[in-house]
C-alpha positions as CSV (number, residue, x, y, z in Angstrom):
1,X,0.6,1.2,11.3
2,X,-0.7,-1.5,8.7
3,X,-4.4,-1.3,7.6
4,X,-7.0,-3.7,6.9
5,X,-9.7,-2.0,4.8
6,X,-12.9,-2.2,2.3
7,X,-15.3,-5.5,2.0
8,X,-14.7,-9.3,2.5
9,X,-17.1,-10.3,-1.1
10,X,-14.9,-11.3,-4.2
11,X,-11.7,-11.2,-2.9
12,X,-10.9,-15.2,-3.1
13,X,-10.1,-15.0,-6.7
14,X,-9.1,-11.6,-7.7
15,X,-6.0,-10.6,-8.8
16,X,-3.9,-9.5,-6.3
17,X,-1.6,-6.1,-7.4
18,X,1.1,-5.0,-4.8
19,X,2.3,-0.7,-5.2
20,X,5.6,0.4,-4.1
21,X,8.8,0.6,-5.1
22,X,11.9,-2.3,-5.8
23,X,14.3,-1.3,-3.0
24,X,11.6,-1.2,-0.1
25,X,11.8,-3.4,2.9
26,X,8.8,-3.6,3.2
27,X,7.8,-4.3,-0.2
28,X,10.2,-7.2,-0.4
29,X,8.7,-9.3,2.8
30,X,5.5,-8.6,1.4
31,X,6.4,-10.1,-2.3
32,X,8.4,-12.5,-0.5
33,X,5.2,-13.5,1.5
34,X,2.7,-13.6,-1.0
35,X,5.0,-15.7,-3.3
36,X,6.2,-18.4,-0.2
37,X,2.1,-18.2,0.1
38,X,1.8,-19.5,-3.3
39,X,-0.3,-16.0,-4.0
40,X,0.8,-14.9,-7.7
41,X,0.4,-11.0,-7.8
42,X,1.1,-8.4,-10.3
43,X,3.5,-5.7,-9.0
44,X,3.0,-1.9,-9.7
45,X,6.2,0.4,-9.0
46,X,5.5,3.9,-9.0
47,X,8.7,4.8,-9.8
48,X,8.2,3.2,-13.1
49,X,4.5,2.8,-13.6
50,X,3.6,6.3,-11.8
51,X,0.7,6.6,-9.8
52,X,-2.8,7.9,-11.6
53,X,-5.5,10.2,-10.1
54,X,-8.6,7.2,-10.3
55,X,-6.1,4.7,-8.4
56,X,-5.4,6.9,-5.6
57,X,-9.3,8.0,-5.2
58,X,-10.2,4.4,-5.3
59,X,-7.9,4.3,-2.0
60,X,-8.8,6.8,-0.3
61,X,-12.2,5.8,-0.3
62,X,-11.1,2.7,2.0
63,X,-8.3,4.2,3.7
64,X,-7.9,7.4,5.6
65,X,-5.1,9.7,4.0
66,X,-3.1,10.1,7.1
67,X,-2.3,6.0,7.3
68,X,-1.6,6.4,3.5
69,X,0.9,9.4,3.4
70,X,4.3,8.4,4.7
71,X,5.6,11.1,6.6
72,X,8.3,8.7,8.1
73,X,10.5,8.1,4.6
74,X,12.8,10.4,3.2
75,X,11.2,11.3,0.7
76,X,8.8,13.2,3.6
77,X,12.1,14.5,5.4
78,X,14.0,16.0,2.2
79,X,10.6,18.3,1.7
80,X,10.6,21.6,2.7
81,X,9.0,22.8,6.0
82,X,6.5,24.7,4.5
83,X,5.6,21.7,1.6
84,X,5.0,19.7,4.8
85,X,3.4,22.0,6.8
86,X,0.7,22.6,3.8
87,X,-0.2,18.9,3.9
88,X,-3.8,19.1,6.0
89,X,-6.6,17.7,4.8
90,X,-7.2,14.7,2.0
91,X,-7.0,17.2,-1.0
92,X,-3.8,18.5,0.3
93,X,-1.9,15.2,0.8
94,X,-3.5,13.6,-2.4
95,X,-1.9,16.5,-4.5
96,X,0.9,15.7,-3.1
97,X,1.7,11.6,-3.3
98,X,0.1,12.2,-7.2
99,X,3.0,14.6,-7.5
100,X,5.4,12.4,-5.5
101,X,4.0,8.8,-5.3
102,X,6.9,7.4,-3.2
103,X,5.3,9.3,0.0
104,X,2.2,6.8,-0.5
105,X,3.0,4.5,2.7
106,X,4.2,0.6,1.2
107,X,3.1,-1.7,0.3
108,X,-0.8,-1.1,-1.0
109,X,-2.1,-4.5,-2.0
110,X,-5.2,-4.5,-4.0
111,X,-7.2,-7.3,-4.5
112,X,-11.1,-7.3,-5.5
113,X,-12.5,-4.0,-3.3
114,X,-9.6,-4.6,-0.4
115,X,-7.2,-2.9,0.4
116,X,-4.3,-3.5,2.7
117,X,-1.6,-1.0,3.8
118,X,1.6,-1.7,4.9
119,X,3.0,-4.8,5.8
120,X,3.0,-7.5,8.8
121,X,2.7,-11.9,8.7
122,X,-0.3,-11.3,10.9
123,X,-2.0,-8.9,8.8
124,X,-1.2,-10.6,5.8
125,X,-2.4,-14.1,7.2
126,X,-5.7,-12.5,8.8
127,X,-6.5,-11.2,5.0
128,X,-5.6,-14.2,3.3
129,X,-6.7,-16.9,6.0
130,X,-4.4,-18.7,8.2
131,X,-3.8,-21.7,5.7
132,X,-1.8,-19.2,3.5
133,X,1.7,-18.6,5.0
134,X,1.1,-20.1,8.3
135,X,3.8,-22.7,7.9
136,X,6.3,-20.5,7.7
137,X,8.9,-20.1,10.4
């Protein structure tokens, strides 16, 4: 499930940051979008950058942490039972995407006070405005 979240002020020309990692699907048709779009962004890879405390907050103030926490990767499945099981609230799954950052769902793009999660054309298009990317076949 993608997400469309936080207010429509100030995004029109705010930098835009994209989180994830290199080698996600996901990631890559969202990059791949947002460059065909003409949309320069700044890209954060938690594998290499990390993920900090204030960054994650800032999310979860816009999105709810069961649409950020990927329980569908493998980083989720190679967990053990009980790490999983203890994953029930907002404090619980924080501590652990801090702890493991590639279970944070991808991509996050950031851009003024929105945030988007995951990736689709349509969702993209809808936050960008159908000008951007809507040539594309």
């Amino acid at each position: 499930m993608t997400r469309l979240e936080g207010t429509a002020a100030g995004v029109g020309d705010a930098p835009i940051t994209v989180f994830g990692i290199q080698n996600c699907d996901q990631v890559r048709r969202a990059r791949a979008w947002l460059q065909a779009a003409g949309r320069p962004y700044r890209f954060h890879d938690f594998r290499v950058d990390g993920l900090q405390p204030e960054l994650l907050a800032g999310w979860l103030r816009h999105v709810p942490w069961d649409s950020l926490l990927n329980r569908r990767g493998t980083t989720w499945r190679k967990l053990d039972e009980s790490r999983r099981a203890a994953v029930t609230d907002q404090l619980s799954a924080s501590e652990l995407m801090l702890a493991e950052p590639t279970l944070v769902k991808r991509p996050v793009l950031q851009q003024g006070q929105k945030t988007l999660v995951g990736f689709s054309e349509p969702l993209y298009s809808a936050f960008f405005g159908p000008q951007d990317g809507a040539s594309r076949s």
